[in-house]
N, C-alpha and C positions, 0 to 999 in steps of 0.2 A: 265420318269426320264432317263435322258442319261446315254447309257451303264450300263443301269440296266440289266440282266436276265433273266427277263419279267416283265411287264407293272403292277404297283401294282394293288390290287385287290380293290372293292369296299367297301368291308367289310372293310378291314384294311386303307382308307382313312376314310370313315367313323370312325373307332375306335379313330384313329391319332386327326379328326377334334374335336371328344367330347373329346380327352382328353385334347387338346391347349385349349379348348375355358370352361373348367370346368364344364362342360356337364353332366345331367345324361344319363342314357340309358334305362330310365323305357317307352318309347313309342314305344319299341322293342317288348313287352309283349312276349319274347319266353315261358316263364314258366306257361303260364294258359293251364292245364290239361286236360281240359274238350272244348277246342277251338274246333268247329265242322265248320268253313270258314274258305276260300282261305285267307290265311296274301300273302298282296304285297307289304312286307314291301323292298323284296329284289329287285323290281322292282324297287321302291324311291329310294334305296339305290344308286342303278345305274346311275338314272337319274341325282343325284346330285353328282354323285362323279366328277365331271369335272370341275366343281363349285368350290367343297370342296378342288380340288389337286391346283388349280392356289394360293386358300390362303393359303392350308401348305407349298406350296414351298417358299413362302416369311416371313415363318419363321425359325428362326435359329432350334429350337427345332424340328420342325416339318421334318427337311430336314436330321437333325442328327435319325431321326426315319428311314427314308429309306433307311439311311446308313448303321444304324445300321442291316437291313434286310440284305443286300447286303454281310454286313461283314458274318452272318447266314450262306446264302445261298455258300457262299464260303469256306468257315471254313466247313459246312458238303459235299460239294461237294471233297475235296481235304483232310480232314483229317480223316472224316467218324465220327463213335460213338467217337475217343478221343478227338473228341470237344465239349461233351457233358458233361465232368466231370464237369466241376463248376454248370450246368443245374441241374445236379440231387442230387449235392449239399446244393442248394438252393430250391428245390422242390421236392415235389413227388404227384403222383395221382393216383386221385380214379374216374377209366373209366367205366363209362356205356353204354353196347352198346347193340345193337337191333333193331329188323328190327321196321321199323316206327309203331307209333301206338301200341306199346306193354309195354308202364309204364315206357319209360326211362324217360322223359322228370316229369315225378313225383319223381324220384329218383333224379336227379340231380338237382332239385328246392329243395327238404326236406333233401341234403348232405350241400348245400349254407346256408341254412335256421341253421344246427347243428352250422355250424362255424360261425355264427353270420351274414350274408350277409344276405341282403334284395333282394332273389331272383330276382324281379322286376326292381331292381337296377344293375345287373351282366351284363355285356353286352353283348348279345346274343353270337357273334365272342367266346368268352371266354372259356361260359357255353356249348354254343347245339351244334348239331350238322349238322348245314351250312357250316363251317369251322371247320377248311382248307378243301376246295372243292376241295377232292382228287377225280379224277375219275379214272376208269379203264389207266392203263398209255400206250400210244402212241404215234405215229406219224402220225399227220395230216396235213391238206393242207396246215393249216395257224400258226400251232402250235406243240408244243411238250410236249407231258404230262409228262415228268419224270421232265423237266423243271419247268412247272408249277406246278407240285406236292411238289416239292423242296421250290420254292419262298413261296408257300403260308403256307409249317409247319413253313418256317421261319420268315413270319408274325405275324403267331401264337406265335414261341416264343417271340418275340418281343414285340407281346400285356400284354403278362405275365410280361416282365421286364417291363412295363411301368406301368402296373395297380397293381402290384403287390408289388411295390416297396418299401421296410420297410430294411434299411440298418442297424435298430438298433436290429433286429432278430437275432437270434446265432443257432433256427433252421427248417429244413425241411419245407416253405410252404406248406399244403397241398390243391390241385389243385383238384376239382370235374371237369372231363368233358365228356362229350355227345357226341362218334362218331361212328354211324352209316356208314362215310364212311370210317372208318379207316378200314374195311375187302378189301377195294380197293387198298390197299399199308398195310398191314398185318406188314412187318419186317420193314420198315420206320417208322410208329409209334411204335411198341412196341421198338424199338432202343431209337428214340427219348425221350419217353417217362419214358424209366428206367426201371431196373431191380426188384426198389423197387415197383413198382404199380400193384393196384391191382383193380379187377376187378368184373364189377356185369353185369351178361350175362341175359338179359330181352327176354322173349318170351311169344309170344300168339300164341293161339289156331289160324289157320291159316282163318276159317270163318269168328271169332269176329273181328281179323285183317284186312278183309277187308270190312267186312260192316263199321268198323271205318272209313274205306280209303277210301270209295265210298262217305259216309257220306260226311267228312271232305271235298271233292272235289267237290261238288255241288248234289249228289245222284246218282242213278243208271238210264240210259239211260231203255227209254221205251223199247227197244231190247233186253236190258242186254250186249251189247257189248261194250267193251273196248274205253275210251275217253283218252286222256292229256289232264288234265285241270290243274294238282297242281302239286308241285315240288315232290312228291312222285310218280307220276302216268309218270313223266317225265322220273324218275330214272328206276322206272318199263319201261319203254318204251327202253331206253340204255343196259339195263342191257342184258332185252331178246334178243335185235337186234344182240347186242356182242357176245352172244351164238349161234345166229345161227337161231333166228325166222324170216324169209323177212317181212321187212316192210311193203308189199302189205297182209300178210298174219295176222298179228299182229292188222292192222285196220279191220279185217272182225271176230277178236277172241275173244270169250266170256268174259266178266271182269274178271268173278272168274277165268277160264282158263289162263288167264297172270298173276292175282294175286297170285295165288298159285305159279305159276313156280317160278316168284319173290320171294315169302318165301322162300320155295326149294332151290332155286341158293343162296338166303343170308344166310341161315343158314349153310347149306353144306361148304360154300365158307368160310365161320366165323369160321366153323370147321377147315377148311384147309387152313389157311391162317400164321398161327406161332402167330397169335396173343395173342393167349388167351394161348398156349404153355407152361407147364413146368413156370405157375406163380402160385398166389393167384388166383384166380378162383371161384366165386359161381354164379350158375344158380337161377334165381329170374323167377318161372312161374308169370304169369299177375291173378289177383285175390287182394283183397284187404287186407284178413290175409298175405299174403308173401308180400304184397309192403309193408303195415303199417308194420310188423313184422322189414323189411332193414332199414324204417325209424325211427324207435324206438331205433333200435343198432346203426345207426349212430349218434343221437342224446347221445344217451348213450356213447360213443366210444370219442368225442368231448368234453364232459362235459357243454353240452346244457341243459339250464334251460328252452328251448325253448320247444313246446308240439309239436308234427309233424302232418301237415296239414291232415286230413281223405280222404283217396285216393278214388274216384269214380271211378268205370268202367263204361264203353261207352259202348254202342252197344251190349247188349246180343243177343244171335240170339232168345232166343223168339220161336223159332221155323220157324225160319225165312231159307230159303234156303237148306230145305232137300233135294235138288238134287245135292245138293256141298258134301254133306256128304263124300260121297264114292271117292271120287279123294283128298279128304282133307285128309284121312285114309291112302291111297297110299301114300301121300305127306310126313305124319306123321311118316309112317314106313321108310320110303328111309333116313330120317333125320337122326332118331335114329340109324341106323345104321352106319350112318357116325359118329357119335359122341361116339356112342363104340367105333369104333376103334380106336377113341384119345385120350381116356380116359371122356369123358364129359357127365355125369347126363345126361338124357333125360327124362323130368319130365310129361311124357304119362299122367299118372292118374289126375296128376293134369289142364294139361293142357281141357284133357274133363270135368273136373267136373268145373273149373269156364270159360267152352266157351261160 
């Protein structure tokens, strides 16, 4: 788009194309709980967005969509939080975040599910946490992340005005969403986001967390050493590089070895980021009495006659990987102690008894 910002994203051509064209969005399947394969769905996504942008630009609707980002991304670059007032007027939400694989993506299908949305119908952009594809923010060769941090929350709000749009409401939308990479820009979303929102902190046991992750990414290499093969294992891969692991050293490093530093730096970083800060605030350990328990009181909270789906957990260790024990131990105390010091629950006991 000329004299855009930066170049829209594929997520938000894809959103734009199913809403001009009266599209569901139920072959997104973000919400199946128990998915244990690589989804390339964001790969398609890509492939066609080049397609998808030559026919929203030849519609009228379609082109006042990018405008409307643009107007966004300008209005927050130059006015800052008081361009948010009418935003948190018309909305407020209920943020679930956590590092991958630890019950968010069950919480944020059974919060859709209270308010009457056919989770499988919610369009991934909206609901999980793909978007906005906030990363660590920089300067690089061919790009600028505070930039592209910018364009794509204001994509996001843009999807909300468009999917969300009920002019005969008088009040608060309530907005369920999933982001795990909102600890990448900590004061950007909770700004955006509002004062009124409130939040549900997911965690697991740092093992079950990654046998889930090795699982979900094709299994564990005959070696036991560290692969990129899924968008989790990718993040893991940035994350440590950013910190300070050489990339020569990262391919020769055991999985659980990068997977734990990974929980570590996301937890720690989720402590330390402003996000979760002086709001509503509850820690949700992974286990099936504290998920069904969130989803019962959301259900209740909504005045949902709906029953909430029975959450499964994945990957018990079984007694699966007693040499990870003791570096998980370490991992688990270094947490807790960051989260003392900001005030945050650190739910030890529970976390061993459903690992």
């Amino acid at each position: 788009m000329s004299g855009a910002p930066a170049p829209p994203s594929a997520a938000f051509i894809d959103f734009v194309a199913h809403w001009l064209d009266g599209q569901g969005y139920g072959e997104q399947e973000w919400s199946d709980q128990l998915a244990e394969t690589l989804s390339h769905s964001s790969r398609t996504m890509q492939v066609a967005a080049e397609c998808r942008l030559e026919r929203i630009i030849t519609d009228a609707l379609g082109v006042a969509a990018f405008e409307r980002v643009h107007d966004w991304f300008h209005r927050l670059a130059s006015e800052g939080a008081a361009a948010l007032g009418p935003l948190h007027r018309r909305f407020e939400f209920l943020v679930i975040v956590g590092a991958p694989r630890s019950g968010g993506t069950y919480l944020t299908a059974e919060a859709f599910n209270a308010l009457g949305y056919d989770p499988q119908e919610v369009p991934a952009a909206i609901a999980h946490d793909g978007f906005p594809d906030v990363a660590p923010r920089a300067l690089w060769k061919h790009g600028n992340g505070w930039i592209d941090s910018l364009m794509r929350a204001s994509e996001y709000l843009v999807m909300l005005e468009l999917y969300f749009e009920n002019p005969l409401r008088t009040t608060p939308t309530l907005i369920p969403k999933k982001i795990a990479k909102g600890i990448c820009g900590g004061g950007l979303f909770k700004t955006i986001l509002g004062p009124r929102t409130r939040y549900l902190l997911t965690i697991r046991h740092p093992i079950g967390c990654c046998i889930s992750t090795y699982e979900k990414s094709g299994g564990l290499s005959a070696d036991g050493g560290f692969q990129v093969r899924s968008a989790i294992e990718r993040w893991i891969w940035r994350d440590l590089v950013l910190t300070g692991v050489p990339a020569s050293e990262l391919r020769q490093m055991d999985y659980f070895c990068a997977f734990v530093r990974y929980w570590e730096q996301f937890y720690i970083g989720l402590a330390l980021s402003g996000l979760v800060a002086n709001c509503e605030c509850r820690v949700v350990p992974y286990g099936a009495e504290s998920m069904q328990g969130i989803a019962q009181s959301l259900h209740e909270q909504c005045g949902s006659r709906r029953t909430p789906t029975r959450f499964v957990a994945s990957a018990r260790l079984d007694g699966r990987h007693p040499e990870w024990v003791e570096r998980s131990r370490q991992a688990l105390e270094r947490v807790a102690s960051v989260w003392q010091l900001v005030g945050l629950r650190f739910p030890h006991a529970e976390l061993l008894e459903c690992a």
